[in-house]
C-alpha positions as MATLAB code, in Angstrom:
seq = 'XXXXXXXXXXXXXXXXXXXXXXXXXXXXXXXXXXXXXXXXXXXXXXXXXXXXXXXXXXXXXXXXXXXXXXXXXXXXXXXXXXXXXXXXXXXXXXX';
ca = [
       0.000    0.000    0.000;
       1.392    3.673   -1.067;
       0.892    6.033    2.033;
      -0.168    9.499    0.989;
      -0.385   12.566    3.437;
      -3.784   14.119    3.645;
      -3.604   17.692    4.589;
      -6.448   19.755    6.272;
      -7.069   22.755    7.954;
      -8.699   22.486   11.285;
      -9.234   25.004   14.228;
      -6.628   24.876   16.331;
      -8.595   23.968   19.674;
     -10.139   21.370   18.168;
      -7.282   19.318   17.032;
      -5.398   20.068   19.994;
      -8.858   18.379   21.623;
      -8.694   15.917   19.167;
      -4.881   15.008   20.057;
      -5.254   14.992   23.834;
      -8.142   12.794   23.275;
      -5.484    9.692   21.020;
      -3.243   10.514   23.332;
      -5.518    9.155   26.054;
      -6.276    6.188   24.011;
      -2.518    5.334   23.701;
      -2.856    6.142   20.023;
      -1.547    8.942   17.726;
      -4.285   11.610   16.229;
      -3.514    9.689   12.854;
      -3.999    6.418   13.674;
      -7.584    7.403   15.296;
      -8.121    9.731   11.811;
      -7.335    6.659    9.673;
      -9.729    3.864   12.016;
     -12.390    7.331   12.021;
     -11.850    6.866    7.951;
     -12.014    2.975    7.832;
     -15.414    3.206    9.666;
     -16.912    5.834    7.743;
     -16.306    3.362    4.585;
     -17.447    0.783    6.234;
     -20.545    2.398    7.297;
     -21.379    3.460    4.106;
     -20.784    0.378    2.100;
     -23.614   -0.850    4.634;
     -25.913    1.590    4.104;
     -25.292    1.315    0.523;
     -25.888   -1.626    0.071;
     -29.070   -1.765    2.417;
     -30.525    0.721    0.073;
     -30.019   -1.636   -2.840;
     -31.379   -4.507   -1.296;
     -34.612   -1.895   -0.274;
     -35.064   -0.714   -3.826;
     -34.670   -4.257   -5.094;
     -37.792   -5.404   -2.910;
     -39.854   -2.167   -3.564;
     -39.234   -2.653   -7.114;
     -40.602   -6.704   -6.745;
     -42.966   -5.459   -4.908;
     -43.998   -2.856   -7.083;
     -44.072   -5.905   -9.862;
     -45.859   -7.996   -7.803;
     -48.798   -5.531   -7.127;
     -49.086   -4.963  -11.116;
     -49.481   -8.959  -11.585;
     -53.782   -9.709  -10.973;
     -52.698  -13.247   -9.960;
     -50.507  -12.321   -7.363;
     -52.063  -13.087   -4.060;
     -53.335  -10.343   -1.998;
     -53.650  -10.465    1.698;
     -56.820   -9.084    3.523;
     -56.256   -5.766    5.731;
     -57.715   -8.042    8.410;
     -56.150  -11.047    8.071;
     -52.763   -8.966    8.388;
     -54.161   -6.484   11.700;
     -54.719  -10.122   13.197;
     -51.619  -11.448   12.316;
     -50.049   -8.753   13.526;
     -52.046   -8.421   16.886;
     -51.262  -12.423   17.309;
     -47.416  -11.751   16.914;
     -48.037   -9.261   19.545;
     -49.702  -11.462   22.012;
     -46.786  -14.171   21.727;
     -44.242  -11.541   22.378;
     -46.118  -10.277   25.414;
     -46.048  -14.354   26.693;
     -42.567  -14.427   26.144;
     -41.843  -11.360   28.343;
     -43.910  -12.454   31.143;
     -42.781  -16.385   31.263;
];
């Protein structure tokens, strides 16, 4: 892996903050900027690719609803599945 330097202008209070806080960590301001970095990747690759998975099921869904034989649930029949779910949760909590 090639290092490059990453240069920035900060206020000075804050990154004096932000040092004494590494510091108390044992670590250097860096290597908290580059695990601050890997995370933020991270976290968006997630999010990412939760979105995709999202718009992949609306879009099916969206399908789905077009297609007459698809099978259609009742409002009720899903309020009492719902309120049945809700019941066995409620058991579980109490046992």
């Amino acid at each position: 892996m090639t290092d490059v330097t990453y240069t920035f202008r900060v206020d000075r209070a804050l990154k004096e903050a932000f040092v004494a806080m590494a510091e108390e960590q044992d670590l250097s301001a860096a290597q908290v900027l580059r695990k601050m970095m890997r995370d933020a990747l991270e976290e968006h690759r997630q999010a990412a690719a939760h979105d995709r998975w999202t718009r992949r099921h609306i879009k099916a869904s969206m399908h789905d609803a077009d297609v007459p034989q698809t099978r259609r649930l009742a409002g009720e029949a899903v309020e009492g599945e719902w309120e049945r779910m809700k019941e066995e949760i409620k058991r579980r909590d109490h046992q």
